[in-house]
Rosetta silent file (secondary structure, phi, psi, omega in degrees, C-alpha in Angstrom):
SEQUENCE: XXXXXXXXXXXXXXXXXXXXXXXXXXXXXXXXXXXXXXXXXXXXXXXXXXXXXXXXXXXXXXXXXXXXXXXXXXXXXXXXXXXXXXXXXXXXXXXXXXXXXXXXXXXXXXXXXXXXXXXXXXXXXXXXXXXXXXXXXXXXXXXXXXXXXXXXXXXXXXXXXXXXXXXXXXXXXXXXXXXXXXXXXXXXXXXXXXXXXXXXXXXXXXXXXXXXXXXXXXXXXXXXXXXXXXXXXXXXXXXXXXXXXXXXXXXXXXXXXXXXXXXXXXXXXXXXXXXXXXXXXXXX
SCORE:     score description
SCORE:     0.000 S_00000001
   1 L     0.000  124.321 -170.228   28.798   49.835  238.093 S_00000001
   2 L   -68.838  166.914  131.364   28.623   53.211  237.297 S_00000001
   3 L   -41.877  113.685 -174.734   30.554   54.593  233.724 S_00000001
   4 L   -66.303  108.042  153.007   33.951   56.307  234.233 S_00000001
   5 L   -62.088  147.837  178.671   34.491   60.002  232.953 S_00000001
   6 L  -148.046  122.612 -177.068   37.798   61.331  231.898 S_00000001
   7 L   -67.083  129.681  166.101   38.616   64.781  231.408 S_00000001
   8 L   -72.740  126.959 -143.915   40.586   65.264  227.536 S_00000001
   9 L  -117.854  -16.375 -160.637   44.057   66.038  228.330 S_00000001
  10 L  -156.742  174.708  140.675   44.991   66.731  224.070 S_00000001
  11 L   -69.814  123.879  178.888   43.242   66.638  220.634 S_00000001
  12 L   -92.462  -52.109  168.732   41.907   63.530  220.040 S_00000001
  13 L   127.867  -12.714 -162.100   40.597   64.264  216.500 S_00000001
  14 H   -49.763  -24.868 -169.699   36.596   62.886  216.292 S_00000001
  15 H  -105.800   35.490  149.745   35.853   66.048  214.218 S_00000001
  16 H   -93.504   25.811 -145.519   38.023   64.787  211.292 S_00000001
  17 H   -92.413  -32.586 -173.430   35.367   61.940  211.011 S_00000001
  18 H   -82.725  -32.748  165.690   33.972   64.307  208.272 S_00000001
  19 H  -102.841   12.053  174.842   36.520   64.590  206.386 S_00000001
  20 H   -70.921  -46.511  171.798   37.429   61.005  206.579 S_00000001
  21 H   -42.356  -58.705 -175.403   33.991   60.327  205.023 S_00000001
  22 H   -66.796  -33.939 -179.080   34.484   63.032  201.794 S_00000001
  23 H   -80.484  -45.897  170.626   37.946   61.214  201.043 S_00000001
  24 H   -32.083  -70.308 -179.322   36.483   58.013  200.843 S_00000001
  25 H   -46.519  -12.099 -159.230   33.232   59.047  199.062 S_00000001
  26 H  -101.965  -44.753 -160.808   35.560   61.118  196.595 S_00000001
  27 H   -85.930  -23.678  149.116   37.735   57.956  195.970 S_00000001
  28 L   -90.794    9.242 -156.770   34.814   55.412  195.368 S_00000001
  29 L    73.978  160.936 -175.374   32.393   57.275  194.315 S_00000001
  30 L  -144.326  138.918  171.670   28.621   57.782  194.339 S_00000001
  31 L   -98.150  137.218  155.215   25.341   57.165  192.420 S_00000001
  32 L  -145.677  128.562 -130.951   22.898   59.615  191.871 S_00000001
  33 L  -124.735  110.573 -150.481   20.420   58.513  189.550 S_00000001
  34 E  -108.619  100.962  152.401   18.060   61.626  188.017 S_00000001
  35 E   -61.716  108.655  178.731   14.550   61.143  185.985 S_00000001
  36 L  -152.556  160.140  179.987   14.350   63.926  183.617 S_00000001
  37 L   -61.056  165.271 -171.813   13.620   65.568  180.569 S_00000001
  38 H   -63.242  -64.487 -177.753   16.952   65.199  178.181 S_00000001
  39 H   -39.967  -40.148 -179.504   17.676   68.788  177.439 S_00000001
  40 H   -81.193  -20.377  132.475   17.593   69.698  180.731 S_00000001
  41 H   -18.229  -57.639 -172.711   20.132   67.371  181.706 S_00000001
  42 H   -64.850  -37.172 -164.172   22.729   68.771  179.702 S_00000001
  43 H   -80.619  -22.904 -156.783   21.611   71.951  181.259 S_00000001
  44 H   -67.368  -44.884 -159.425   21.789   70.797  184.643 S_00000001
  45 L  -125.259   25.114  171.873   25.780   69.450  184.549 S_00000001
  46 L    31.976   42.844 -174.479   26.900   72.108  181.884 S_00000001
  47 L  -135.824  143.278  169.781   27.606   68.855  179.694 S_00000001
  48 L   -58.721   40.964 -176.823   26.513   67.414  176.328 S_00000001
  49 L   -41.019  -64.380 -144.971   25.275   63.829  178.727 S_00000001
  50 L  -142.036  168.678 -176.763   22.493   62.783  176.351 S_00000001
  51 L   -76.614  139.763  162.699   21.124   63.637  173.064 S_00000001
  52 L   -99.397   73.104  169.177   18.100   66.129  172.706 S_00000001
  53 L   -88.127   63.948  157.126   15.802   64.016  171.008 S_00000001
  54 L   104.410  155.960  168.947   12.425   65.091  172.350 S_00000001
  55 L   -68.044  177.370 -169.098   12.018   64.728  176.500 S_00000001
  56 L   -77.072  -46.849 -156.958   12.313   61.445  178.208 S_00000001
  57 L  -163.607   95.912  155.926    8.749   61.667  180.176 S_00000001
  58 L   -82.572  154.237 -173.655    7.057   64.517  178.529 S_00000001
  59 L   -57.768  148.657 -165.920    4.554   66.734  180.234 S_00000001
  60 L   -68.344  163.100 -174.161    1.378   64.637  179.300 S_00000001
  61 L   -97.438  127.875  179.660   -0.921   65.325  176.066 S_00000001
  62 L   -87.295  -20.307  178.890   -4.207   66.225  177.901 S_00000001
  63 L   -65.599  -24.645  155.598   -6.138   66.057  175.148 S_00000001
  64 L  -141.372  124.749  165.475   -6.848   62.264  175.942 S_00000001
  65 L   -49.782    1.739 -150.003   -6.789   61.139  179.170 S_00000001
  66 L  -115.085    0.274 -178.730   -7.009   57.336  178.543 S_00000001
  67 H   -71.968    0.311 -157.420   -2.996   58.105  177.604 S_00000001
  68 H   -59.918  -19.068 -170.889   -2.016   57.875  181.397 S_00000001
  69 H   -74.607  -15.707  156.876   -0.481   54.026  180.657 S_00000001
  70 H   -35.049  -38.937 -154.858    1.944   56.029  178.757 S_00000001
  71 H   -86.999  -18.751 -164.762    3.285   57.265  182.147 S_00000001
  72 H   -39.963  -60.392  171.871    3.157   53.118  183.420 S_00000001
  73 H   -41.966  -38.099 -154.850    6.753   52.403  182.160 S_00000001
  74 H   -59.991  -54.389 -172.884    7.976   55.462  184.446 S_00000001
  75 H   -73.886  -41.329  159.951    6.592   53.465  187.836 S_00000001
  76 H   -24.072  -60.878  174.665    7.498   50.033  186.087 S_00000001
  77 H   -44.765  -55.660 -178.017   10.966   51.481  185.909 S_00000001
  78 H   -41.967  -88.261 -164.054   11.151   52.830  189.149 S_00000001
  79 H   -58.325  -43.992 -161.256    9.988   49.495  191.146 S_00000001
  80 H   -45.918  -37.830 -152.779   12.135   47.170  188.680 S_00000001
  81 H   -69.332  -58.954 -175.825   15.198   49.460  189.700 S_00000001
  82 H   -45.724  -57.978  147.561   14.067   48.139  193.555 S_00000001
  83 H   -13.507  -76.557 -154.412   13.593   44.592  192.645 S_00000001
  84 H   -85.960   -3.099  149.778   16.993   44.228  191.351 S_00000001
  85 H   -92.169  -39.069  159.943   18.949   45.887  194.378 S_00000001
  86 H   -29.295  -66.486 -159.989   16.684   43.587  196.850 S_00000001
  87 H   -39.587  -61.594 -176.276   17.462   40.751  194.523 S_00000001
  88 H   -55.345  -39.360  168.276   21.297   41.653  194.969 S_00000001
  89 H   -52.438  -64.105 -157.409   20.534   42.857  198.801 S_00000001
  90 H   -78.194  -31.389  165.648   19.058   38.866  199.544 S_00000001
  91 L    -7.443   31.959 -145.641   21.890   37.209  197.561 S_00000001
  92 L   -16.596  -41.147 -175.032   24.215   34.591  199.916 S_00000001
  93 L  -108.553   30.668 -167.891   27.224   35.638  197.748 S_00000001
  94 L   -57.571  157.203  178.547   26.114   39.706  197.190 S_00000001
  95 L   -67.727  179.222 -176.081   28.864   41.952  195.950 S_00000001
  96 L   -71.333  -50.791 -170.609   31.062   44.177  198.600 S_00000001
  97 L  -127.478   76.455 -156.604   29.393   47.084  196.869 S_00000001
  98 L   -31.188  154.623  163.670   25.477   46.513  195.212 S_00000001
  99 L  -100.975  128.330  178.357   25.474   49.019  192.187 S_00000001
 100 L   -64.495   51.070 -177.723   22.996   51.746  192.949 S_00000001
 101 L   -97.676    7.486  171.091   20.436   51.895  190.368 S_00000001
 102 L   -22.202  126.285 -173.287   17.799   53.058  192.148 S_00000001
 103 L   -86.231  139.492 -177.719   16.023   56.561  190.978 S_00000001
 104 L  -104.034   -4.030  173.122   16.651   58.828  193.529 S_00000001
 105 E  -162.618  148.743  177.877   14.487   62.065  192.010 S_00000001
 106 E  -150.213  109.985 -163.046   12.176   62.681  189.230 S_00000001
 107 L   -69.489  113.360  144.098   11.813   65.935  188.385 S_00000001
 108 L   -22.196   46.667 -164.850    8.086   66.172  187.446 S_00000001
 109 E   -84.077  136.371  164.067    7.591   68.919  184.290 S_00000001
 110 E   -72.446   75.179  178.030    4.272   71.351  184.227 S_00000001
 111 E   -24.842   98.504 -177.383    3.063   72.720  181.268 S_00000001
 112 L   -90.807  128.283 -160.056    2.829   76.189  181.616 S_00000001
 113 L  -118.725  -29.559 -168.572   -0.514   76.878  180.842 S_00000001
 114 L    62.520   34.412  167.993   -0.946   79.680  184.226 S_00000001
 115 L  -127.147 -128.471 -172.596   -4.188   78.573  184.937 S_00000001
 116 L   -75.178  162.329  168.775   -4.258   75.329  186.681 S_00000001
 117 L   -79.532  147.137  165.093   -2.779   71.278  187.103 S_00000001
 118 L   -76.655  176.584  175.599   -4.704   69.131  184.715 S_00000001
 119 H   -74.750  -40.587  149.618   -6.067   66.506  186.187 S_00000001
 120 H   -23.442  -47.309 -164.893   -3.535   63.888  184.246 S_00000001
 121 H   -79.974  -22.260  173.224   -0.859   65.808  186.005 S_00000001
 122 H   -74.842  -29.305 -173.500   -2.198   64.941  189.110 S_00000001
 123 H   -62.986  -68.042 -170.822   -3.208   61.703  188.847 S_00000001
 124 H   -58.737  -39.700  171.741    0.491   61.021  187.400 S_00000001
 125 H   -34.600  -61.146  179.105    1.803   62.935  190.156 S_00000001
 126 H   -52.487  -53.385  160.991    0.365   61.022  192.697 S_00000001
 127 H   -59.609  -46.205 -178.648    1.470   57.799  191.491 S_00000001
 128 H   -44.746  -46.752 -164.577    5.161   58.969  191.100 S_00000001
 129 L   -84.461    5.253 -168.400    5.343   60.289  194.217 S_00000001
 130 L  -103.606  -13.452 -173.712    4.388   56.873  195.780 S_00000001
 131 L  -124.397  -23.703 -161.680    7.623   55.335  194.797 S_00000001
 132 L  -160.781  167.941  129.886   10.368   58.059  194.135 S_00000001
 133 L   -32.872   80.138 -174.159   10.937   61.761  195.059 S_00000001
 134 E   -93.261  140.106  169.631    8.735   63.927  192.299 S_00000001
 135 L  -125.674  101.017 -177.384   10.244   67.596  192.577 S_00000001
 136 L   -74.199  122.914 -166.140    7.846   69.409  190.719 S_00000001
 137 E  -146.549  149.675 -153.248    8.893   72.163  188.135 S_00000001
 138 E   -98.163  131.844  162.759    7.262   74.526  185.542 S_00000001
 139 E  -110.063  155.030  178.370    8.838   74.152  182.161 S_00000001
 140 L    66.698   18.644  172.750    9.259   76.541  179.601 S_00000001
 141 H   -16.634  -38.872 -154.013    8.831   79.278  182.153 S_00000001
 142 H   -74.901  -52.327  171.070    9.900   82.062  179.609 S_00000001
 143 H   -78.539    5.261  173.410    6.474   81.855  178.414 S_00000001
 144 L  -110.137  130.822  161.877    4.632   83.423  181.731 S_00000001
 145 L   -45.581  145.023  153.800    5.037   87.298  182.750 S_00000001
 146 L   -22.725  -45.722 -161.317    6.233   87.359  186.628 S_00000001
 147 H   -73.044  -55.766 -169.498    3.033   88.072  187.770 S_00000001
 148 H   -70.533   19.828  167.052    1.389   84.767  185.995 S_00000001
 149 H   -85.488  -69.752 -164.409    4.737   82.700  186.872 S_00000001
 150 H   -52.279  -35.911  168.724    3.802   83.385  190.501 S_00000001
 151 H   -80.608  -22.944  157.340   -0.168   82.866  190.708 S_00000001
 152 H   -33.590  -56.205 -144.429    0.866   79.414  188.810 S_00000001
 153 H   -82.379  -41.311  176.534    3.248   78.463  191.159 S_00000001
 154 H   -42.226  -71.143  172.522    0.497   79.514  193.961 S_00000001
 155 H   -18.812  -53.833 -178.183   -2.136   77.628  192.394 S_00000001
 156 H   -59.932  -51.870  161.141    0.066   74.626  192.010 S_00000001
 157 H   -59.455 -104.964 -131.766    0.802   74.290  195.808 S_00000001
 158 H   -18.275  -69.438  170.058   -2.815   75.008  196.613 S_00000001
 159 H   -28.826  -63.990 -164.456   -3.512   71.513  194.242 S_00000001
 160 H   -58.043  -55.281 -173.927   -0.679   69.617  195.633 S_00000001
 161 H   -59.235  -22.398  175.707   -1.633   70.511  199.339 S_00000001
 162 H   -78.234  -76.046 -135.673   -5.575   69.740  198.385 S_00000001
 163 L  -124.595   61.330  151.639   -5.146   66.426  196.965 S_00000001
 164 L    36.111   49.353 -160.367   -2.823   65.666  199.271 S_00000001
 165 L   -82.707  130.151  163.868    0.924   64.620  196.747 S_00000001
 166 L   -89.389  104.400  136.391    4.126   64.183  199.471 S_00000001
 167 L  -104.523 -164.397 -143.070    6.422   66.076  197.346 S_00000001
 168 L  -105.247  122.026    7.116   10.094   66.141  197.935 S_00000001
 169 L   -99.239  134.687 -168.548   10.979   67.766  200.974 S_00000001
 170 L   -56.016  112.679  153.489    8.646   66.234  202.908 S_00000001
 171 H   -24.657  -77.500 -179.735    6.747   68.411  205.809 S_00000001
 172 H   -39.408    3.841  168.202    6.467   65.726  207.757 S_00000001
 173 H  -143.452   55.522 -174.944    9.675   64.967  208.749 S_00000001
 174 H   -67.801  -32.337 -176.145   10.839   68.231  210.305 S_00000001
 175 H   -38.079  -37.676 -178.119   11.425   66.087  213.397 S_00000001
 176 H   -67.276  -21.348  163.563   14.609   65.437  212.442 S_00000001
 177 H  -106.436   78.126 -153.557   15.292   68.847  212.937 S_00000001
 178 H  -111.333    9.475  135.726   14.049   69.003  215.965 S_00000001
 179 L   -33.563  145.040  176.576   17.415   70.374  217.870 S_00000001
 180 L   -64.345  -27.575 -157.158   18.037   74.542  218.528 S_00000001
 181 L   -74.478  -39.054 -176.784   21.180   73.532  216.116 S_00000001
 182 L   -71.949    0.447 -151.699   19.274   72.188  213.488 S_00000001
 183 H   -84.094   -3.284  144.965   16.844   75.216  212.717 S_00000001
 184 H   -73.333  -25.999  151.634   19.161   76.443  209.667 S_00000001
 185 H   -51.179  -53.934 -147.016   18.515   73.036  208.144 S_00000001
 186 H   -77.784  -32.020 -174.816   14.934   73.032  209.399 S_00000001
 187 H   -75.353  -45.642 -171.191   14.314   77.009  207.542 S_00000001
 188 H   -52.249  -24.168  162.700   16.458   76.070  204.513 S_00000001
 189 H   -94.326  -73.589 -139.325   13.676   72.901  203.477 S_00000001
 190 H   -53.438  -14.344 -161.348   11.047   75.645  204.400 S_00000001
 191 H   -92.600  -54.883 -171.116   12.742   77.964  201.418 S_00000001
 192 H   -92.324   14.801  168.158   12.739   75.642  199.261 S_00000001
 193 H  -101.576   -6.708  159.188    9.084   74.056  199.656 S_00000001
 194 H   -70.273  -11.045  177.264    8.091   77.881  199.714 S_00000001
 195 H  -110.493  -43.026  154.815    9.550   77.747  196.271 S_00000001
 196 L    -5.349  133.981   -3.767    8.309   74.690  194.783 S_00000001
 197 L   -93.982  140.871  173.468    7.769   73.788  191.993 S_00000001
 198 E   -63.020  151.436  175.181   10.784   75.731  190.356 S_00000001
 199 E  -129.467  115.378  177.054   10.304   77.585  187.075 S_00000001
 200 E  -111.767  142.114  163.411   12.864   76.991  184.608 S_00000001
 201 L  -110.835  148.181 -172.082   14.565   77.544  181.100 S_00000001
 202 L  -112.032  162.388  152.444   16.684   75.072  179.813 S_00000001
 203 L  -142.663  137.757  165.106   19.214   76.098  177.181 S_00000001
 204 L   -72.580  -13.208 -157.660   22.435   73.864  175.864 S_00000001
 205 L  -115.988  170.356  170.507   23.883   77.041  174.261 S_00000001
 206 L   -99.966  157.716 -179.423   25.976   80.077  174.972 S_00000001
 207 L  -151.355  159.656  178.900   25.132   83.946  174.554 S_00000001
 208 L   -89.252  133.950  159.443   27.321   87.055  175.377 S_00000001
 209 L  -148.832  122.221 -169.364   25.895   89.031  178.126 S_00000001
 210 L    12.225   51.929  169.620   27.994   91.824  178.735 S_00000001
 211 L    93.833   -3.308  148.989   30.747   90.472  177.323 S_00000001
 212 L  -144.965  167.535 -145.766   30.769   87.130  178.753 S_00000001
 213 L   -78.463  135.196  177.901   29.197   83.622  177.833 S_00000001
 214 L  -157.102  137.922 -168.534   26.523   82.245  179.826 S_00000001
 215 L   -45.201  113.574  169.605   24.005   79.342  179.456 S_00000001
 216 E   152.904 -146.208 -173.218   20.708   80.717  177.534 S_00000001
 217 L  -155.432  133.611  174.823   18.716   81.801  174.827 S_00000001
 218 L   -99.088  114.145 -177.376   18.103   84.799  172.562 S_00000001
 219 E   -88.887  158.511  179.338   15.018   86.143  171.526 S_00000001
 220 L   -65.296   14.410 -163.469   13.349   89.142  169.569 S_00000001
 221 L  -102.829  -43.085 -167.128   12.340   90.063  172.814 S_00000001
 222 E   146.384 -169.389 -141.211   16.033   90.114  174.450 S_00000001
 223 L  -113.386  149.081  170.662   18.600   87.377  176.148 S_00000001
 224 L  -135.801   87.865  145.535   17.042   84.362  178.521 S_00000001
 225 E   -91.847  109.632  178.253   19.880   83.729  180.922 S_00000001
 226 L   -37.459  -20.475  179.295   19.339   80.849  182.371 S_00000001
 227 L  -118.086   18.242  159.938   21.452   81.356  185.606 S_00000001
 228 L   -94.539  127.417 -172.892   19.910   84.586  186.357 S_00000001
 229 L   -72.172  -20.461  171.607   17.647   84.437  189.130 S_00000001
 230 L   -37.933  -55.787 -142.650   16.164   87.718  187.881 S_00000001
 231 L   -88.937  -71.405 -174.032   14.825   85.366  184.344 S_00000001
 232 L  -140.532  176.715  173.937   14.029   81.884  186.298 S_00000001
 233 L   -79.606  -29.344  163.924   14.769   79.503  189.326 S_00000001
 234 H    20.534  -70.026  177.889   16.686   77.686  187.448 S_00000001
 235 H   -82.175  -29.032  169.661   20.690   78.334  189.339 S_00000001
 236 H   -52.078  -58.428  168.297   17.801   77.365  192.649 S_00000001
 237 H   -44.021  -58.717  158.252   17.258   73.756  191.049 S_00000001
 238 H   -48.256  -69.818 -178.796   20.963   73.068  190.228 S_00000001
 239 H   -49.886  -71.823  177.846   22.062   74.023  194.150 S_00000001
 240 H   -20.066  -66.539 -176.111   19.018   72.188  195.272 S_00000001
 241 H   -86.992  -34.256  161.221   19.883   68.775  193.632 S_00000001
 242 H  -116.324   51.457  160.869   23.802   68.776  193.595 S_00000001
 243 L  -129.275  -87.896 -137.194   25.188   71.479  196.484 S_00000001
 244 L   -81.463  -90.518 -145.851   22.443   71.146  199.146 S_00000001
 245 L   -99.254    0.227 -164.051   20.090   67.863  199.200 S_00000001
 246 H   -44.482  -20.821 -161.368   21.819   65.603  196.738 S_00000001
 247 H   -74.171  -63.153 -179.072   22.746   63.605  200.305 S_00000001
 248 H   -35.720  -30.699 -126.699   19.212   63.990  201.595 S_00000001
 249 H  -121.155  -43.309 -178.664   17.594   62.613  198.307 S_00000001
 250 H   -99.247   14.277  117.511   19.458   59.575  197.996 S_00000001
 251 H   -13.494  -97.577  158.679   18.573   58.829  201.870 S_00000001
 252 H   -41.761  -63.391  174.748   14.982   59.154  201.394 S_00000001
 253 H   -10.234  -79.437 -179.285   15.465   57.145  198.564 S_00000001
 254 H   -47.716  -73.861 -170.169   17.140   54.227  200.804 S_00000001
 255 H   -48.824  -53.929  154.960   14.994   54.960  203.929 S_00000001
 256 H   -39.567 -124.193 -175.162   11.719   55.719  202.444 S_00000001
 257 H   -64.790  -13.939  167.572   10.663   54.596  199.390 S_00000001
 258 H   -92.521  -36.822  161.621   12.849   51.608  199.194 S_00000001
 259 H   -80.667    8.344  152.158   12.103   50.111  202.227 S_00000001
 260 H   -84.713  -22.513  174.377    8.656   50.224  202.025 S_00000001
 261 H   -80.012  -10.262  170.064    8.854   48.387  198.825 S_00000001
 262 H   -84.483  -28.186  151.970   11.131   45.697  200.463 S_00000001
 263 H   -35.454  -75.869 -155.252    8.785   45.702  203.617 S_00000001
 264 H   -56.628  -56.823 -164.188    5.820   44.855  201.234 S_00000001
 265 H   -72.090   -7.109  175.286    7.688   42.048  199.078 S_00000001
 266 H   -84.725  -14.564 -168.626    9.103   40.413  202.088 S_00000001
 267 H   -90.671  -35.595 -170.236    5.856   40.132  204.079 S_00000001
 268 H   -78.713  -23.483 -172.088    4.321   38.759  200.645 S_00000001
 269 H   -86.393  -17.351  179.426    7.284   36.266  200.068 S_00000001
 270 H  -106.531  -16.139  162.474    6.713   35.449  203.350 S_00000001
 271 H   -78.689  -46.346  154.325    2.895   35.066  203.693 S_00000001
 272 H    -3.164  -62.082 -139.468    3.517   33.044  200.401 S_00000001
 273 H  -101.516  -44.333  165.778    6.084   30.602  202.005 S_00000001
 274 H   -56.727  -44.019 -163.159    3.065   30.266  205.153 S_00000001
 275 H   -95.082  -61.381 -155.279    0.069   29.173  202.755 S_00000001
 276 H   -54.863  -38.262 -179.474    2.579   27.048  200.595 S_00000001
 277 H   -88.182  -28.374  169.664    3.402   25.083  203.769 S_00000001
 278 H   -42.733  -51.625 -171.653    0.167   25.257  205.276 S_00000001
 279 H   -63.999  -21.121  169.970   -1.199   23.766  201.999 S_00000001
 280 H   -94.954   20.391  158.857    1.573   20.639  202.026 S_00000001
 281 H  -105.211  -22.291  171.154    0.452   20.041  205.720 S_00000001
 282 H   -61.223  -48.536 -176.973   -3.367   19.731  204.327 S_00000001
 283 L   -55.622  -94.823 -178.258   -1.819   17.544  201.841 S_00000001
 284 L   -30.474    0.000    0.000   -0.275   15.340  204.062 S_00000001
């Protein structure tokens, strides 16, 4: 039996669907759950959040390499945070609404040095990026001229694309924009993986710039405003994680990196569950 067509005679209404979606999401809420250094936090949500004692997960001390178990806790963290929404996921009695502690980005900071990644950073990279979203970003920017911001930042892709780190937004999954409709989404991740890794200054404080206050820091040199795109990427980073992909990020999150680690522990709980009864049929 074929499927009936009906011409629409009124407004029906399907394209409030969007904003049905924002009042909900507005009235419960959302997690979005950010690895980063502290300071930059603050700078991020133009709030005192957390104290700036020292970064969280500092760029690594290169002079010995045997420190990388330093970075261990980071990925510890990471998969624990998966564990315990599976746990809560497989539950008989799970809540209405699992709390979200999942990380959903972990901004990555680069020592700017201008020459090259160390190898630490790569290493560390690599793993991170196996588990979470790494968004890779040059700290302390302030201390490279334009030209040696920009042969960094070259350099830096060149590494990542050689030894072959998925950072966050992924090439590889352009498909989804693979509609004529989509191809302002599909250029808008090309801008910002043409910009990768961002180079930033953080500051907590205010300065006067021509007569009004704005987020940065003054030097014998002159004013660092932080939300001038002139000084750093910075005001790029901020849109990037809450205007633009904040949606995207905690997706991938879900889609991605959490279900492959719930793939992996289910096939192991379940090859597990095979040799334990094979071995009580041996028994027997």
């Amino acid at each position: 039996m074929a499927a009936a067509t009906a011409a629409l005679t009124g407004y029906v209404g399907f394209d409030s669907i969007t904003s049905q979606i924002e009042r909900k999401l507005v009235r419960r809420g959302f997690a979005f759950n950010l690895m980063v250094v502290a300071a930059l936090v603050n700078t991020l949500f133009v709030s005192h959040l957390v104290e700036s004692k020292g970064p969280a997960a500092a760029p690594p001390d290169h002079r010995n390499q045997h420190r990388l178990a330093r970075w261990d806790p980071i990925i510890k963290y990471i998969r624990d945070q998966y564990a315990l929404f599976l746990r809560r996921e497989l539950n008989p009695q799970r809540e209405k609404r699992i709390a979200d502690t999942r990380i959903h980005a972990v901004i990555f900071f680069i020592s700017p040095t201008g020459h090259a990644l160390a190898p630490l950073d790569i290493t560390v990279m690599r793993k991170i990026s196996e588990v979470a979203n790494v968004i890779p970003v040059i700290a302390k920017s302030d201390s490279l001229t334009v030209e040696e911001r920009n042969a960094f930042k070259r350099r830096i892709k060149e590494e990542i694309d050689f030894h072959g780190i998925r950072i966050y937004p992924f090439a590889d999954v352009d498909e989804e924009f693979a509609l004529p409709e989509d191809l302002a989404d599909k250029q808008a991740a090309q801008v910002i993986r043409d910009m990768i890794p961002f180079a930033v200054v953080g500051s907590e404080r205010n300065v006067v710039v021509d007569g009004k206050a704005v987020r940065g820091r003054r030097t014998r040199w002159g004013i660092i405003n932080v939300e001038d795109e002139a000084h750093c990427e910075f005001i790029h980073l901020r849109n990037f994680l809450t205007r633009t992909n904040l949606q995207d990020l905690i997706e991938v999150t879900s889609l991605i990196h959490y279900e492959t680690f719930r793939t992996r522990q289910l096939l192991a709980l379940k090859e597990s569950g095979a040799r334990s009864s094979a071995a009580d049929n041996h028994q027997a």
